[in-house]
PDB file of N, H, CA, C and O in Angstrom:
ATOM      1  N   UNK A   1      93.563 107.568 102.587  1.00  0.00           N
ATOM      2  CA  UNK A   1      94.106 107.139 103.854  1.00  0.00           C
ATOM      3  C   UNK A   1      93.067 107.320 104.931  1.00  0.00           C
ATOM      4  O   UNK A   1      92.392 108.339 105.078  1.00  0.00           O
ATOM      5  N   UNK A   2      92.998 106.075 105.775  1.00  0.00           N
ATOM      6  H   UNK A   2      93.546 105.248 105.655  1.00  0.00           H
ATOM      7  CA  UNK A   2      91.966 106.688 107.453  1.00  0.00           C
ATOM      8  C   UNK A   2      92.289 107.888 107.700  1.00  0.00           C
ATOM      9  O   UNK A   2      91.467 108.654 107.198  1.00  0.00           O
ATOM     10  N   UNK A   3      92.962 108.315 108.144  1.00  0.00           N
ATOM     11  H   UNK A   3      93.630 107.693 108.552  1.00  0.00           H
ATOM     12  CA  UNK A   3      93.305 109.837 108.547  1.00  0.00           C
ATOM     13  C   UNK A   3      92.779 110.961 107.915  1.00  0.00           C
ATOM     14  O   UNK A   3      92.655 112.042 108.490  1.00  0.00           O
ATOM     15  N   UNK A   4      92.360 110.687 106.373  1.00  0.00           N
ATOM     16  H   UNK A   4      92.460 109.809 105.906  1.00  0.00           H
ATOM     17  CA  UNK A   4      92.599 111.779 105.765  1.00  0.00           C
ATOM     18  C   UNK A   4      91.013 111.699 105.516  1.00  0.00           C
ATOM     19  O   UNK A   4      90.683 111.705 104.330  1.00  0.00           O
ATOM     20  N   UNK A   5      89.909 111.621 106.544  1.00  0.00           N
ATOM     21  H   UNK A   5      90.176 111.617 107.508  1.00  0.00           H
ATOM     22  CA  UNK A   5      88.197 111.927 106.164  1.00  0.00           C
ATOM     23  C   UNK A   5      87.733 113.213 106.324  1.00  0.00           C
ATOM     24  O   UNK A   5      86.533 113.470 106.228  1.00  0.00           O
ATOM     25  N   UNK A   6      88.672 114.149 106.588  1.00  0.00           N
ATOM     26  H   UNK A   6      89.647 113.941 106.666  1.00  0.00           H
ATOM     27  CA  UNK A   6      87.758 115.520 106.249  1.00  0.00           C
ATOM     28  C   UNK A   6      88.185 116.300 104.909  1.00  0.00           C
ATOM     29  O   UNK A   6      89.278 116.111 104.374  1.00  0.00           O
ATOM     30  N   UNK A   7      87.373 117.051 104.497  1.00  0.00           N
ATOM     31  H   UNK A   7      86.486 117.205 104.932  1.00  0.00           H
ATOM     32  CA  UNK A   7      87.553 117.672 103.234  1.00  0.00           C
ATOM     33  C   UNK A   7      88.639 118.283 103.419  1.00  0.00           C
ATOM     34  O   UNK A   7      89.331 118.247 102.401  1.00  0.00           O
ATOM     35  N   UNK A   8      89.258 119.011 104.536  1.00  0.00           N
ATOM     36  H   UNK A   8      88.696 119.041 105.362  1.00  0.00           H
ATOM     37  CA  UNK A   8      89.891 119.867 104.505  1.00  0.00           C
ATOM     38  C   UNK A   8      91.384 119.209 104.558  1.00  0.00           C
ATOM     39  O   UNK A   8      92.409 119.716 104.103  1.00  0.00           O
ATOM     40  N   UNK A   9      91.260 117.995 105.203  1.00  0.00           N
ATOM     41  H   UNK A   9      90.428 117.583 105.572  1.00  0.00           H
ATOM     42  CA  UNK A   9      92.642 117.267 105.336  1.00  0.00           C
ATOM     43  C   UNK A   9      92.962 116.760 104.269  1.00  0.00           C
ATOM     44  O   UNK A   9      94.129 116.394 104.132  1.00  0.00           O
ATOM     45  N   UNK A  10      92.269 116.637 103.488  1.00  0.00           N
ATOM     46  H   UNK A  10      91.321 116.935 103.599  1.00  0.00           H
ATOM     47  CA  UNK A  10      92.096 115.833 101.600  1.00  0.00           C
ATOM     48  C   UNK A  10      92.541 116.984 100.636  1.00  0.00           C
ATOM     49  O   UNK A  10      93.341 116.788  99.722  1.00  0.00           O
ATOM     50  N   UNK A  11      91.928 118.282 100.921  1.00  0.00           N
ATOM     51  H   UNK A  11      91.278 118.441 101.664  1.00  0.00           H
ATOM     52  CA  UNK A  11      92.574 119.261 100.428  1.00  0.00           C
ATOM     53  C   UNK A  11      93.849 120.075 100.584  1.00  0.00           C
ATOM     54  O   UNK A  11      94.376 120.900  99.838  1.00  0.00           O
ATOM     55  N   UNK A  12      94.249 119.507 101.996  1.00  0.00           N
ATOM     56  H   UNK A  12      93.821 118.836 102.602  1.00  0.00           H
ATOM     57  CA  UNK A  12      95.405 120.162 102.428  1.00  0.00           C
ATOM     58  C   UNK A  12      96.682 118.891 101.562  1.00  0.00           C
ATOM     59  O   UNK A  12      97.556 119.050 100.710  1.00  0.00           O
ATOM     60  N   UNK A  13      96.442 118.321 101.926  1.00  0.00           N
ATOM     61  H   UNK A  13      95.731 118.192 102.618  1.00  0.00           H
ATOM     62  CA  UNK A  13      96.599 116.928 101.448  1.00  0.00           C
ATOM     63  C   UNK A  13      97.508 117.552  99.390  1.00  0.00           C
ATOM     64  O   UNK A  13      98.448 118.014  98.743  1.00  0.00           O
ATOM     65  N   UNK A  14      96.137 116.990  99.447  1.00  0.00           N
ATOM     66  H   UNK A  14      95.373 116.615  99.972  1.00  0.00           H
ATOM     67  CA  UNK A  14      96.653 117.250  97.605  1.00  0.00           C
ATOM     68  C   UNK A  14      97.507 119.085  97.030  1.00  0.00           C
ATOM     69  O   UNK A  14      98.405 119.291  96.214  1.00  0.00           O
ATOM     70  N   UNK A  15      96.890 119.848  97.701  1.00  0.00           N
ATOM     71  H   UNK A  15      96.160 119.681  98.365  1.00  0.00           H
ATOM     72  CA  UNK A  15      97.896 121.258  97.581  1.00  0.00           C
ATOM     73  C   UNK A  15      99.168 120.667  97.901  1.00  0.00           C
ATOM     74  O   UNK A  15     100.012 120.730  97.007  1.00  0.00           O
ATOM     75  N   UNK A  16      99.575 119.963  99.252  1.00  0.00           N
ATOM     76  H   UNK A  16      98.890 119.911  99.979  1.00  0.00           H
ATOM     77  CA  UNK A  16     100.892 120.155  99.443  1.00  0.00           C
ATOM     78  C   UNK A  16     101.643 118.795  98.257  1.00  0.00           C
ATOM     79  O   UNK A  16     102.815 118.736  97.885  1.00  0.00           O
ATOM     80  N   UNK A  17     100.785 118.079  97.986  1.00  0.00           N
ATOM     81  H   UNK A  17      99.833 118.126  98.288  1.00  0.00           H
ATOM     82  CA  UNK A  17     101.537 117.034  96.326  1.00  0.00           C
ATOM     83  C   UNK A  17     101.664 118.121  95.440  1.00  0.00           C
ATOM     84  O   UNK A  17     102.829 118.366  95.127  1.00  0.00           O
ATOM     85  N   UNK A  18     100.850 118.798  94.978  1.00  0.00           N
ATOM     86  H   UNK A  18      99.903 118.598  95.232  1.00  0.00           H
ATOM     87  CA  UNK A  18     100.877 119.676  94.088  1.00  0.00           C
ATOM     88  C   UNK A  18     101.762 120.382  94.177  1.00  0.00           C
ATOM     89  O   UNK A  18     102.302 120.303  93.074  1.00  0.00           O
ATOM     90  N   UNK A  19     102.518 121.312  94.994  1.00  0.00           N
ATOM     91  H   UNK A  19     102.079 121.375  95.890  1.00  0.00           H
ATOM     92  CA  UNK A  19     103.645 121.631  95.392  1.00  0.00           C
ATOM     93  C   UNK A  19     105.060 120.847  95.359  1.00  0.00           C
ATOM     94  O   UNK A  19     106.050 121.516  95.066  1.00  0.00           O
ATOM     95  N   UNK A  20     105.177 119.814  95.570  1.00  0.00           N
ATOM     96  H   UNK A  20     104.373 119.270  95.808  1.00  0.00           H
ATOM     97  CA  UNK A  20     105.714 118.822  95.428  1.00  0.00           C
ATOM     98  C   UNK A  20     106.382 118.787  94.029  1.00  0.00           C
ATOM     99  O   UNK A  20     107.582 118.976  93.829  1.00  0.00           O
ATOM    100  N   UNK A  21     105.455 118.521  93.099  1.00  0.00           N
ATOM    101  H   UNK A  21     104.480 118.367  93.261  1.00  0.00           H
ATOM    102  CA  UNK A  21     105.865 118.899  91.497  1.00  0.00           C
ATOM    103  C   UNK A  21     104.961 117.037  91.272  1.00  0.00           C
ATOM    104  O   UNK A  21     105.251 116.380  90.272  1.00  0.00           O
ATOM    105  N   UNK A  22     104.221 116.621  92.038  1.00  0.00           N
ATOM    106  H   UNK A  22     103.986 117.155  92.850  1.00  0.00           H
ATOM    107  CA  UNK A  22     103.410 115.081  92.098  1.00  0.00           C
ATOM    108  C   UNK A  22     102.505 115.879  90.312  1.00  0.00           C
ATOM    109  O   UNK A  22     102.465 115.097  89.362  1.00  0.00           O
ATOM    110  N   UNK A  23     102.136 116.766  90.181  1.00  0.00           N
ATOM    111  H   UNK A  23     102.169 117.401  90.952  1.00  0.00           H
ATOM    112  CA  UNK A  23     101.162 116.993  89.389  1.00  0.00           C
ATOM    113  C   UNK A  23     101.688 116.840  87.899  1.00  0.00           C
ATOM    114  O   UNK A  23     101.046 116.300  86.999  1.00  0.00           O
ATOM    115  N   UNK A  24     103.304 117.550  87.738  1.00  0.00           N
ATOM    116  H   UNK A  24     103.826 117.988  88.470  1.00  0.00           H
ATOM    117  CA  UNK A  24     103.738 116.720  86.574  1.00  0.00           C
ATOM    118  C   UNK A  24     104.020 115.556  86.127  1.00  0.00           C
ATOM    119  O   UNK A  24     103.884 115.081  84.999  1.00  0.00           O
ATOM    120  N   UNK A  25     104.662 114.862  87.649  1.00  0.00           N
ATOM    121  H   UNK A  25     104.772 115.248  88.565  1.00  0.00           H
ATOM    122  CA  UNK A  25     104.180 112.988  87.406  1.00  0.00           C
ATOM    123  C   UNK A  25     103.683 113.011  86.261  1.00  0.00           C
ATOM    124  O   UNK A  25     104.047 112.863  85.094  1.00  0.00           O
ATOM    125  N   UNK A  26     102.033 113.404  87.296  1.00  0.00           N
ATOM    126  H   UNK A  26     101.737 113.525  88.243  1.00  0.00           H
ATOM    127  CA  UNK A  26     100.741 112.827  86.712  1.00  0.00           C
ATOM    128  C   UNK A  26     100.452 113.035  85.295  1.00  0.00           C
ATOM    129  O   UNK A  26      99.871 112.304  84.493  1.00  0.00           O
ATOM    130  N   UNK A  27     101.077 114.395  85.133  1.00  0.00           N
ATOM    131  H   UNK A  27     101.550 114.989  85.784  1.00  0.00           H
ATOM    132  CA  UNK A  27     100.968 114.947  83.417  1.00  0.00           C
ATOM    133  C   UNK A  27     101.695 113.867  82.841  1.00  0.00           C
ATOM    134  O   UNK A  27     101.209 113.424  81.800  1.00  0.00           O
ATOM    135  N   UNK A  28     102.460 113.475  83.148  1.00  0.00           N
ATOM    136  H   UNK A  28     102.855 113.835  83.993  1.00  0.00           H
ATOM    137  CA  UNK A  28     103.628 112.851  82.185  1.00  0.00           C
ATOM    138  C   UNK A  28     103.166 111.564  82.044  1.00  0.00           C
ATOM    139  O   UNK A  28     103.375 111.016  80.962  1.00  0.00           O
ATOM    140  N   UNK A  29     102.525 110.904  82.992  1.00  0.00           N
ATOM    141  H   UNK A  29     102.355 111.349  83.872  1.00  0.00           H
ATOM    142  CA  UNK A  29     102.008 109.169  83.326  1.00  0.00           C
ATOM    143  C   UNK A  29     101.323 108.887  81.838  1.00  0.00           C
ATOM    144  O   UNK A  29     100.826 109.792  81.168  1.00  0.00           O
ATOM    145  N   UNK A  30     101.369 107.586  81.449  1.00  0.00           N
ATOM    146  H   UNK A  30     101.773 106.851  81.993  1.00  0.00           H
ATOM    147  CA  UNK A  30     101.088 107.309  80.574  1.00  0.00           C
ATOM    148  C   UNK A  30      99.256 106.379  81.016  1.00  0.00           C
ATOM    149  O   UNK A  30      98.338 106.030  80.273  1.00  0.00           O
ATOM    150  N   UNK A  31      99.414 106.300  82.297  1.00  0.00           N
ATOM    151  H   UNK A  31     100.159 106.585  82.900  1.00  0.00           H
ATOM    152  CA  UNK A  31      97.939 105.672  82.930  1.00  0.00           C
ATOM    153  C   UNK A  31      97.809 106.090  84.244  1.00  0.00           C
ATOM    154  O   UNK A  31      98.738 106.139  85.051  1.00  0.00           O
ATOM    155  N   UNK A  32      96.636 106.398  84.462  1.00  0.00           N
ATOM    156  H   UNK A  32      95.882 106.359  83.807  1.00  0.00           H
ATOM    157  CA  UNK A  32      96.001 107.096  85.495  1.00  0.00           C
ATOM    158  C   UNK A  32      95.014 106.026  86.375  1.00  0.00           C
ATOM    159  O   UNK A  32      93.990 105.539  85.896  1.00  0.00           O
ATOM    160  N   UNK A  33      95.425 105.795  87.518  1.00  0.00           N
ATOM    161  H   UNK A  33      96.257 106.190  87.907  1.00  0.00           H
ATOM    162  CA  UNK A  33      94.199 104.989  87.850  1.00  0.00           C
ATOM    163  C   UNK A  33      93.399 105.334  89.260  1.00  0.00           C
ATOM    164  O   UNK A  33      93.772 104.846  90.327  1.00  0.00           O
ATOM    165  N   UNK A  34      92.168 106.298  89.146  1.00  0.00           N
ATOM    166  H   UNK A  34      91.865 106.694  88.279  1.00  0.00           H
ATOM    167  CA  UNK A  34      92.088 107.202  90.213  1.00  0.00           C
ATOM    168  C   UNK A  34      91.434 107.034  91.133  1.00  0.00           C
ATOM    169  O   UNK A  34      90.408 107.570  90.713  1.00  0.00           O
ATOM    170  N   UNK A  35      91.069 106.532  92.600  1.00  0.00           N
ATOM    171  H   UNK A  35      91.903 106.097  92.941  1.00  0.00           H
ATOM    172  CA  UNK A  35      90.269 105.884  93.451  1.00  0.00           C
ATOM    173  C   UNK A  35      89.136 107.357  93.792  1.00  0.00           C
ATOM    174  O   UNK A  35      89.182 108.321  94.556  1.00  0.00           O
ATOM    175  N   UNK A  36      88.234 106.880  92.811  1.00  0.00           N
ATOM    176  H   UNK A  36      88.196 106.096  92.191  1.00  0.00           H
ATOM    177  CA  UNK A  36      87.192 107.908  93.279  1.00  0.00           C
ATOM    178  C   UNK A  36      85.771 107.223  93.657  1.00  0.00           C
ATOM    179  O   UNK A  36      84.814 107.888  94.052  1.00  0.00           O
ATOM    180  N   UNK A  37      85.746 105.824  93.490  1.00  0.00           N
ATOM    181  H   UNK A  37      86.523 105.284  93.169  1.00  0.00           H
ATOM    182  CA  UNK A  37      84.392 104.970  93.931  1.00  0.00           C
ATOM    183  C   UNK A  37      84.741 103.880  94.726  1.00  0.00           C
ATOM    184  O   UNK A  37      85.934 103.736  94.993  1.00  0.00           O
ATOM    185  N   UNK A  38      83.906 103.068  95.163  1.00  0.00           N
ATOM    186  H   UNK A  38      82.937 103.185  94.946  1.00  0.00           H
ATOM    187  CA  UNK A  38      83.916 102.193  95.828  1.00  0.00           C
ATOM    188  C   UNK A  38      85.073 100.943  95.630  1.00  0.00           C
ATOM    189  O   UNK A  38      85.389 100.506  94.523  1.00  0.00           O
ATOM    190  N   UNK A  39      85.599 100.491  96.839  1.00  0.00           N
ATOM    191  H   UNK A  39      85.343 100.845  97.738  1.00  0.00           H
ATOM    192  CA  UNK A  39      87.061  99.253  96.682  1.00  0.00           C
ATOM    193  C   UNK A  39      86.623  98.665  95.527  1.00  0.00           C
ATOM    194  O   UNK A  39      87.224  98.880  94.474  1.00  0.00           O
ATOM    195  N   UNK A  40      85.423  97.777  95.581  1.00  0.00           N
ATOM    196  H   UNK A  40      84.934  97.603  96.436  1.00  0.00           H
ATOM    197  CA  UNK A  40      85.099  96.979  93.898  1.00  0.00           C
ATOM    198  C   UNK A  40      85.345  97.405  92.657  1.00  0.00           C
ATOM    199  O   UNK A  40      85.778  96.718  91.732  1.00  0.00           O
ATOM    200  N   UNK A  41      84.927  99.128  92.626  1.00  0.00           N
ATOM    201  H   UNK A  41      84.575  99.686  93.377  1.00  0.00           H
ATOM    202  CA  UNK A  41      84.992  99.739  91.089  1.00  0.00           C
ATOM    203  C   UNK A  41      86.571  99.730  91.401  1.00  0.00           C
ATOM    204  O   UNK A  41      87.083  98.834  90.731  1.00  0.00           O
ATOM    205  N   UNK A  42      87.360 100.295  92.049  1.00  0.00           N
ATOM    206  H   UNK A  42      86.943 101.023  92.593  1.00  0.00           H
ATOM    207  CA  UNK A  42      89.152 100.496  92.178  1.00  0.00           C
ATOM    208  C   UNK A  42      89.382  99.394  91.451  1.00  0.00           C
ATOM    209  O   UNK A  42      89.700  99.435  90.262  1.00  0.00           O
ATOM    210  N   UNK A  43      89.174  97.907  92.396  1.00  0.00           N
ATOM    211  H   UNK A  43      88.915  97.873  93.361  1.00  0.00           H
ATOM    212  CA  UNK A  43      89.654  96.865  92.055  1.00  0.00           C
ATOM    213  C   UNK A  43      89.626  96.439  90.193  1.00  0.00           C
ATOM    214  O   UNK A  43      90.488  96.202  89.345  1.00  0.00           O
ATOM    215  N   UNK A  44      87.943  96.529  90.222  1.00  0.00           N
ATOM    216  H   UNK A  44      87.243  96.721  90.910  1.00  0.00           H
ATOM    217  CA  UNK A  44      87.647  96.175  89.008  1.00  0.00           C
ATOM    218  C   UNK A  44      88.627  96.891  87.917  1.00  0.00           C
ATOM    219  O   UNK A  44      89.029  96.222  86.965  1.00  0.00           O
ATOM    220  N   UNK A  45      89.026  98.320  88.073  1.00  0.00           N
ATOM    221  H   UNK A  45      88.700  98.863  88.846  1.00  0.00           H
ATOM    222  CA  UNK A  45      89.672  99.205  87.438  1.00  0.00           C
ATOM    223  C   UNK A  45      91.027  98.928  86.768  1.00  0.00           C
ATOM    224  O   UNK A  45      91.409  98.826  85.602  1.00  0.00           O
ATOM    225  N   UNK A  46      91.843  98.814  88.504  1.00  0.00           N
ATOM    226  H   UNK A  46      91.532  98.897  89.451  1.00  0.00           H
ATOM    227  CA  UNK A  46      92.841  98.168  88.627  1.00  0.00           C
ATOM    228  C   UNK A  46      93.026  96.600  87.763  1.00  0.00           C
ATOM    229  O   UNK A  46      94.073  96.068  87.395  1.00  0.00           O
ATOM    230  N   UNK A  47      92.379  96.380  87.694  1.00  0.00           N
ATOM    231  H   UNK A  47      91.528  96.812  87.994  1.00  0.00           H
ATOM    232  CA  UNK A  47      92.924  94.425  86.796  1.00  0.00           C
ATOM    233  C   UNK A  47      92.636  94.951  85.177  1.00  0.00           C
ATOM    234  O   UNK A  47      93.492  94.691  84.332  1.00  0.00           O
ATOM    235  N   UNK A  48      90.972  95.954  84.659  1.00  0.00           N
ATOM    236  H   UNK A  48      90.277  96.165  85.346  1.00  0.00           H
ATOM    237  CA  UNK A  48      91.206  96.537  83.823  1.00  0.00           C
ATOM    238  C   UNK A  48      92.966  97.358  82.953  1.00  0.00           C
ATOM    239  O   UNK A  48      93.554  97.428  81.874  1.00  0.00           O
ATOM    240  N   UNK A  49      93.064  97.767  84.310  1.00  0.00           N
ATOM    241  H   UNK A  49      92.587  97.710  85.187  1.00  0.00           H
ATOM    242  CA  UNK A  49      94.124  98.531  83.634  1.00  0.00           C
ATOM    243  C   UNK A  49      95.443  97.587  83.455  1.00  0.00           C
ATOM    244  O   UNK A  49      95.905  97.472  82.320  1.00  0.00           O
ATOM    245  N   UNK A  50      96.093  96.872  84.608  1.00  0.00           N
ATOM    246  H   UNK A  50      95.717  96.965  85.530  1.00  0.00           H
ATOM    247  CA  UNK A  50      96.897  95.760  84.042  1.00  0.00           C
ATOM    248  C   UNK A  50      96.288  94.710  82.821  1.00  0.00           C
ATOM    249  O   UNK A  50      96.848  93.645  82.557  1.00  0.00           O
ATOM    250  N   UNK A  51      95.302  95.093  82.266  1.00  0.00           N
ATOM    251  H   UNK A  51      94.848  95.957  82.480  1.00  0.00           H
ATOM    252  CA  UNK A  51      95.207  93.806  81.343  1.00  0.00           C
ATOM    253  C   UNK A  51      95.503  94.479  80.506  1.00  0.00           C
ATOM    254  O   UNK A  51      96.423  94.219  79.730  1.00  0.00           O
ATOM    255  N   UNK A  52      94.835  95.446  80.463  1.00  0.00           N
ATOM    256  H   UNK A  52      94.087  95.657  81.093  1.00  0.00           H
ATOM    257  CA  UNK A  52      95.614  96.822  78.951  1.00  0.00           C
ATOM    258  C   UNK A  52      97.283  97.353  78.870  1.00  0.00           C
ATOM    259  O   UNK A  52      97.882  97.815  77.898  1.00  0.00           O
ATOM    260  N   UNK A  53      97.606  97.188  79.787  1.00  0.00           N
ATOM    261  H   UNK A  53      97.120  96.813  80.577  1.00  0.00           H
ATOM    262  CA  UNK A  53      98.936  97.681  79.951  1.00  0.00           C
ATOM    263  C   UNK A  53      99.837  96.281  79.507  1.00  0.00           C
ATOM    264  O   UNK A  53     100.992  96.419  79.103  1.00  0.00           O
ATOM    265  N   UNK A  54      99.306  95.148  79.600  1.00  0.00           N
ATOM    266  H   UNK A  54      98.368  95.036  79.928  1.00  0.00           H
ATOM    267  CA  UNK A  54      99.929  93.714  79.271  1.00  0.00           C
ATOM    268  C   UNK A  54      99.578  93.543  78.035  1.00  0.00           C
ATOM    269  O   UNK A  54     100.162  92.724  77.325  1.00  0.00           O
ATOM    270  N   UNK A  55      98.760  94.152  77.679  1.00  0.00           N
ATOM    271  H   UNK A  55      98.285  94.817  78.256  1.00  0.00           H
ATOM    272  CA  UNK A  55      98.394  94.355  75.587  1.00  0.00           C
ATOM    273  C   UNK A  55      99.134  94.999  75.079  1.00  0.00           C
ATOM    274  O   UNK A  55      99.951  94.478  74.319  1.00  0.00           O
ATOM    275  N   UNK A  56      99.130  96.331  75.298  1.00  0.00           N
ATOM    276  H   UNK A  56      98.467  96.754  75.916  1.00  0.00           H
ATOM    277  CA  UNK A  56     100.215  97.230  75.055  1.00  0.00           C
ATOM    278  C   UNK A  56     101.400  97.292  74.497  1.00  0.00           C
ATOM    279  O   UNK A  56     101.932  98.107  75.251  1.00  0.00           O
ATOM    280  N   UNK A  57     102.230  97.008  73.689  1.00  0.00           N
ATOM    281  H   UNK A  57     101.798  96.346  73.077  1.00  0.00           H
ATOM    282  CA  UNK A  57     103.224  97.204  73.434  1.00  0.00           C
ATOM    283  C   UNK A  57     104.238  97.859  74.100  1.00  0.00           C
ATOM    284  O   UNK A  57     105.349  97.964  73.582  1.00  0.00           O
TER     285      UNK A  57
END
């Protein structure tokens, strides 16, 4: 999110999901798709992962 460019707001951030119980979601998710590089790699990621998920059974 804009808002969220300092480390500390990113960290405050994810503790309070984590609290939440967001982290077993994530355990439980069967696909993960995690924005850690640039919009292109996301994107690229993102259509990756719907094309696998449309294979899938």
């Amino acid at each position: 999110r804009a808002e969220d460019k300092r480390y500390e707001d990113l960290a405050k951030r994810d503790f309070e999901e984590l609290q939440m119980g967001i982290g077993n979601v994530i355990a439980m998710a069967d696909y993960v798709l995690t924005n850690e590089g640039d919009v292109e790699d996301f994107i690229r990621r993102g259509v990756e992962l719907v094309e696998k998920v449309s294979r899938d059974p």
